[in-house]
C-alpha positions in Angstrom: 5.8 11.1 18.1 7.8 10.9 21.3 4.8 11.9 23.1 3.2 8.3 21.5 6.6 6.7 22.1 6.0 7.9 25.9 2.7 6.5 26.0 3.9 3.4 24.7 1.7 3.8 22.1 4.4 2.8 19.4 8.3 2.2 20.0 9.3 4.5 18.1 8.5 6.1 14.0 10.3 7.2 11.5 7.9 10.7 10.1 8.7 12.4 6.5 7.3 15.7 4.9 8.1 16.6 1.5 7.2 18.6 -1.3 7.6 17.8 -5.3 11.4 18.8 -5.2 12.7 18.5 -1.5 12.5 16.7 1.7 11.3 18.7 4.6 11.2 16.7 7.4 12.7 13.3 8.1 13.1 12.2 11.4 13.4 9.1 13.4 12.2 8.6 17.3 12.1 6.1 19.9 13.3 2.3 19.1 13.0 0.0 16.1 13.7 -3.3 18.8 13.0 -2.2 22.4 14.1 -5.3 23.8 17.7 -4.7 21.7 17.5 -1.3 22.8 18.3 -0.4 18.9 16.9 3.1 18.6 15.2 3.8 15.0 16.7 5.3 12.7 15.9 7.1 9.7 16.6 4.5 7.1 14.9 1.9 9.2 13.2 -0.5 7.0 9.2 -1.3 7.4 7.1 -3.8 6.4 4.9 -1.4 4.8 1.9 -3.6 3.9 -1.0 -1.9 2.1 0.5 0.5 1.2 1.9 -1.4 -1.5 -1.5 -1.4 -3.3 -0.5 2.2 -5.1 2.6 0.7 -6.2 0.7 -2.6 -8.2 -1.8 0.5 -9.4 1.1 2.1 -11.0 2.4 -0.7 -12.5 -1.0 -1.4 -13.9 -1.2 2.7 -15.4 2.4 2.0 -16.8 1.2 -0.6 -18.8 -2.3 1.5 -20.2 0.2 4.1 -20.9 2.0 1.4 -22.9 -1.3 0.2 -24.6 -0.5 -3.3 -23.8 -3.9 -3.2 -21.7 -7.2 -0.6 -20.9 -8.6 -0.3 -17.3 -11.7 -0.9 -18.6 -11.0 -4.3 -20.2 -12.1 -7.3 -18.6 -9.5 -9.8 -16.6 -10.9 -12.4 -18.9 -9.2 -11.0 -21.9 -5.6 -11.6 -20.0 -6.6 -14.7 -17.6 -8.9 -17.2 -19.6 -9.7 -18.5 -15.9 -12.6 -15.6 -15.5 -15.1 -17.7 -17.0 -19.0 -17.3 -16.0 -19.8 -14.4 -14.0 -16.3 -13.8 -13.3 -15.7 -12.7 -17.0 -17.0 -9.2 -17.3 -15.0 -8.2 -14.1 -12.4 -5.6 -15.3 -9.1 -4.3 -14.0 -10.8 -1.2 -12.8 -12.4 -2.8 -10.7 -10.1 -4.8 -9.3 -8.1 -1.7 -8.4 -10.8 -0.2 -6.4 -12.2 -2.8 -4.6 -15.6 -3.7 -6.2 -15.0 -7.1 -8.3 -16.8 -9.0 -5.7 -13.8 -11.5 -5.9 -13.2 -13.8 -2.5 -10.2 -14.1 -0.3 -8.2 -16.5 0.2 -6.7 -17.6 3.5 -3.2 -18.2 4.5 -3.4 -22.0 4.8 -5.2 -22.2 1.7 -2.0 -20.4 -0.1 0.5 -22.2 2.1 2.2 -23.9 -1.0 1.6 -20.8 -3.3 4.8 -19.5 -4.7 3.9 -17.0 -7.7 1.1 -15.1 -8.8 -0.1 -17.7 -11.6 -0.3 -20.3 -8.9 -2.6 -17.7 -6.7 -5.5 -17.4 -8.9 -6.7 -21.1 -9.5 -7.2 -20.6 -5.4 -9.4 -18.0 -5.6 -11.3 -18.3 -8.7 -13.1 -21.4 -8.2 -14.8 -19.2 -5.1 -18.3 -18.0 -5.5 -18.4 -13.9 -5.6 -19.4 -12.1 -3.2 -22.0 -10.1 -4.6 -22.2 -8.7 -7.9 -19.2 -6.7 -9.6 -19.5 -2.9 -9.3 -22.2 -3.1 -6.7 -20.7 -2.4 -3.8 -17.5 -1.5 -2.2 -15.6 -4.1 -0.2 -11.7 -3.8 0.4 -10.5 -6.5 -1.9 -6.7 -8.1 -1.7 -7.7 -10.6 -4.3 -8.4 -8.0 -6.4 -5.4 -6.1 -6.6 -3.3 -9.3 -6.8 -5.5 -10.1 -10.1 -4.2 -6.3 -11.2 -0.8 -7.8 -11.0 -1.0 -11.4 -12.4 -2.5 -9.0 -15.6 1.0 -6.9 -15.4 3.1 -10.1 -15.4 1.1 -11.4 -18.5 1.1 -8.1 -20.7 4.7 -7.4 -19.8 6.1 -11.0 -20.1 8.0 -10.3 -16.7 7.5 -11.6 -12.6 6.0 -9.2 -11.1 9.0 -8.5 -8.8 11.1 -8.6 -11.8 8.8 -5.6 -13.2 8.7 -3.6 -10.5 12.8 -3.4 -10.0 13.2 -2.5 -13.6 10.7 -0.1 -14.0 10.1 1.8 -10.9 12.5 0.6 -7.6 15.9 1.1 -9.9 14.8 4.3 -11.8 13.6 5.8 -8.6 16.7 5.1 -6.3 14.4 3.0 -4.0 16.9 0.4 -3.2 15.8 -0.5 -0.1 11.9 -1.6 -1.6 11.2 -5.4 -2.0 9.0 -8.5 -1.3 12.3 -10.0 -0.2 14.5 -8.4 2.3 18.0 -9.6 2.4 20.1 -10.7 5.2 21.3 -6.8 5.7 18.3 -5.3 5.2 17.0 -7.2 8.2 19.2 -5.6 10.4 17.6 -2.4 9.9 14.3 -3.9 10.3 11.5 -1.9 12.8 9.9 -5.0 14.6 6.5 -5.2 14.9 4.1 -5.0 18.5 1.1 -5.3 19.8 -0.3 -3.0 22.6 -1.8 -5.3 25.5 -4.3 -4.3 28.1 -2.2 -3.4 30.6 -0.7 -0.7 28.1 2.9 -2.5 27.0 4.4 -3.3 24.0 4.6 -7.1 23.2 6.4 -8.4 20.4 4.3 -9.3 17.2 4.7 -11.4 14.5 4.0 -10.4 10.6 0.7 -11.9 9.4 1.1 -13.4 6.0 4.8 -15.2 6.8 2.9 -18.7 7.5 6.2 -19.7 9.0 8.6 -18.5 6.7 11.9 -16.0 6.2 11.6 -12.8 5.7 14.3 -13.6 2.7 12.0 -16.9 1.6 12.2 -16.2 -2.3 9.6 -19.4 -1.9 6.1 -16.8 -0.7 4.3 -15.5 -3.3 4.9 -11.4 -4.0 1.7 -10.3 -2.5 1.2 -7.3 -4.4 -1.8 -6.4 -2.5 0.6 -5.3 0.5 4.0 -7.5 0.4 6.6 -4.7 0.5 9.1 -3.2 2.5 10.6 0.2 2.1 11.7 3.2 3.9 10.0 6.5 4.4 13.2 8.0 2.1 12.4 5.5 -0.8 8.5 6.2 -0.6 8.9 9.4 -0.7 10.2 9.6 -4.3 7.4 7.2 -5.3 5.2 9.6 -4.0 7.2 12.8 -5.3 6.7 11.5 -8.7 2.8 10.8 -8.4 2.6 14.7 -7.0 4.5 15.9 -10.2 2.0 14.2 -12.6 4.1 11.1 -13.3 7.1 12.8 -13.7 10.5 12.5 -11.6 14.4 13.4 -12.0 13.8 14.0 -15.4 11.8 10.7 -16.1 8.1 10.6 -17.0 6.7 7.3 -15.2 3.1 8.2 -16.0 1.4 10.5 -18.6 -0.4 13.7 -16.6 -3.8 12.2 -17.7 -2.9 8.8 -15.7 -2.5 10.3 -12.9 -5.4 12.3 -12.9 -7.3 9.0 -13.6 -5.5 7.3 -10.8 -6.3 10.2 -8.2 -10.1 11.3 -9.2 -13.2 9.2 -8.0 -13.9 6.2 -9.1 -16.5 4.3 -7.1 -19.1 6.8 -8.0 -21.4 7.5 -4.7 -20.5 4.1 -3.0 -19.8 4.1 0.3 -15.9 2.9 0.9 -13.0 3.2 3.0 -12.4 2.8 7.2 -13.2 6.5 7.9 -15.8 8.9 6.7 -15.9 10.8 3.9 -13.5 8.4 1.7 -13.9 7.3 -2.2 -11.8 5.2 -3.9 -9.6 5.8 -7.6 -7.7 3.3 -9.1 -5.1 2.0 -6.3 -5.7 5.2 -4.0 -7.6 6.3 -1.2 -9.7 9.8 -1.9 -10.5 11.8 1.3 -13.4 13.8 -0.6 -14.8 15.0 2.5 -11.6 15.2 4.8 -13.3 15.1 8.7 -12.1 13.6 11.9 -8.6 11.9 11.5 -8.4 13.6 8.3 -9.3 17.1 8.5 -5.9 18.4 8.4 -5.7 16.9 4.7 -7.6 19.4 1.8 -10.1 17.7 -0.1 -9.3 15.4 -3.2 -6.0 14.5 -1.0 -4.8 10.9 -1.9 -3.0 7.9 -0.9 -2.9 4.9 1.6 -2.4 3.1 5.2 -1.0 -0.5 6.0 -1.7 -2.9 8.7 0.4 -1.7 11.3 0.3 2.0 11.1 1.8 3.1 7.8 0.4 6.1 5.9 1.3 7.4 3.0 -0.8 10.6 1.6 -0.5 13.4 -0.4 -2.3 16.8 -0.6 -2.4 18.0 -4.0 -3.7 21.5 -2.7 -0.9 22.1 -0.1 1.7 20.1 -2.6 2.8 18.0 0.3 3.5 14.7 1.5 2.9 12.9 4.6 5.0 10.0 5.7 4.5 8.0 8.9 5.8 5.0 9.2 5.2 3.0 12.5 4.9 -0.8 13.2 2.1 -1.6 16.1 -0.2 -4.5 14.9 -3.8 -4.0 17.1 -5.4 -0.4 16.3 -9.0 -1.6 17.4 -10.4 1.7 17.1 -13.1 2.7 14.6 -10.7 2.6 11.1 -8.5 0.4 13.0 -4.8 1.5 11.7 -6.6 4.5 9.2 -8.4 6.0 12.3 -5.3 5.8 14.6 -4.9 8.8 17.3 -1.2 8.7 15.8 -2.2 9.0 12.4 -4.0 12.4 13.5 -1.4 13.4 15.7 0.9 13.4 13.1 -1.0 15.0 10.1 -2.3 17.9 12.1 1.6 18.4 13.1 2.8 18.5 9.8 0.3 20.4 8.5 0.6 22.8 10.8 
């Protein structure tokens, strides 16, 4: 990482390693605000983007393990507004990216405050091809997951996810909506220009607004920010099967469900050899920027760097948490040099 830092690659990171009981590794490097000169530290706060989509996946298990709702249902059966051939789209598909639902785009969501509001935006769209026909990285989709959450558990989606997995987990620092003091420990964000500096970058779905704007909607498709200490015990419970500091979050079955193949031979993801379960990457053939992950290995990146994965061979988890806007390699942010330099390291 301070090799990276060096390079001007990144201003700085904040890397994690753990196991199902014990952090080992947590480290910060370089700056969180070069222009400040405020160095990063380890309980730096990121905007973590996609990899949010796990979270809204878990959420979504809680509630089959609750029987309020089936994977396998259609979205019709919660929102009446899949009419046509939107109705037999179902949540699993929604959670791994082949609904064929259309996006929407930031000025089209400009007044958009919740998640009910979001989906008369979208749905009047035409698809984009037929459900389960193809792969195609979907943020309407997982934002539908979550609208179905909010209606099956008669709570706000935010509201939900404090109560059931932020608070129980000790992940205080996790939210759509950072507060004043939160902000202070925020890593800003860059882009990497031409001539090989850092220039300041804004965050892409703001449209404008604060950070602490209770007035955006909570993007559950990648809204969050966290640190690498408060994903790490989201992840620690996924590696034990659901199960963390004595609480069971998922049944062992979920889990498996959540973490085995579910797009069948599709072809998915930004590098090669991916699949898809329901809210996770699968590296099923780990190559490239991956090899140093075993196979069946699981989890997710984020806009600006983030990745979160976890190796259910080696019982480990990989945290790197970085905030550089423009990876225009092949993968973009999934196929970063940094991402590789950094799993190879800790596997090692």
């Amino acid at each position: 990482m301070e090799g990276f830092t060096a390079a001007k690659e990144i201003a700085g990171a904040v890397t994690l390693v753990a196991d199902g009981d014990n952090v080992l590794h947590h480290e910060a490097t370089g700056f969180a605000d070069v222009g400040e000169g405020r160095a990063m530290a380890v309980d730096s706060i990121f905007w973590i983007a996609s990899m949010t989509k796990p979270v809204t996946a878990v959420a979504v298990m809680m509630m089959q393990d609750e029987g309020k709702l089936a994977v396998d249902d259609p979205v019709s059966k919660y929102l009446p507004e899949f009419r046509g051939d939107k109705a037999g789209i179902t949540i699993k598909q929604c959670l791994n990216h082949t609904s064929g639902l259309s996006e929407v785009t930031n000025e089209e969501t400009e007044d958009v405050t919740t998640l009910e509001e979001l989906v008369p935006v979208f749905i009047s769209k035409p698809l984009l091809f037929p459900p389960a026909s193809k792969w195609q990285y979907s943020q309407t989709g997982i934002n539908t997951a979550a609208r179905v959450v909010e209606v099956v558990s008669g709570k706000k989606f935010p509201e939900f996810l404090q109560e059931r997995l932020f608070d129980p987990l000790g992940m205080m620092d996790t939210t759509f909506y950072p507060t004043e003091k939160q902000l202070a420990r925020l890593a800003r964000a860059y882009v990497r220009s031409n001539e090989g500096t850092l220039e300041k970058s804004g965050i892409t779905f703001l449209g404008g607004k604060s950070l602490v704007d209770r007035g955006r909607y909570p993007r559950a498709n990648g809204g969050l920010f966290s640190t690498a200490a408060d994903y790490a015990r989201f992840a620690q419970m996924v590696l034990r099967d659901g199960e963390f500091g004595g609480r069971r979050y998922l049944r062992v079955e979920t889990v498996r469900a959540m973490k085995a193949v579910q797009t069948d031979q599709l072809a998915t993801g930004f590098t090669p050899g991916n699949a898809w379960g329901l809210g996770w990457c699968i590296s099923r053939e780990p190559q490239g920027v991956t090899a140093a992950l075993s196979p069946g290995s699981f989890g997710h990146g984020g806009l600006f760097g983030t990745q979160a994965w976890i190796d259910p061979v080696k019982k480990k988890i990989y945290l790197l948490l970085i905030q550089r806007a423009n990876f225009s390699n092949q993968g973009g942010a999934d196929g970063s040099e940094i991402r590789r330099g950094f799993q190879n390291a800790a596997a090692r």
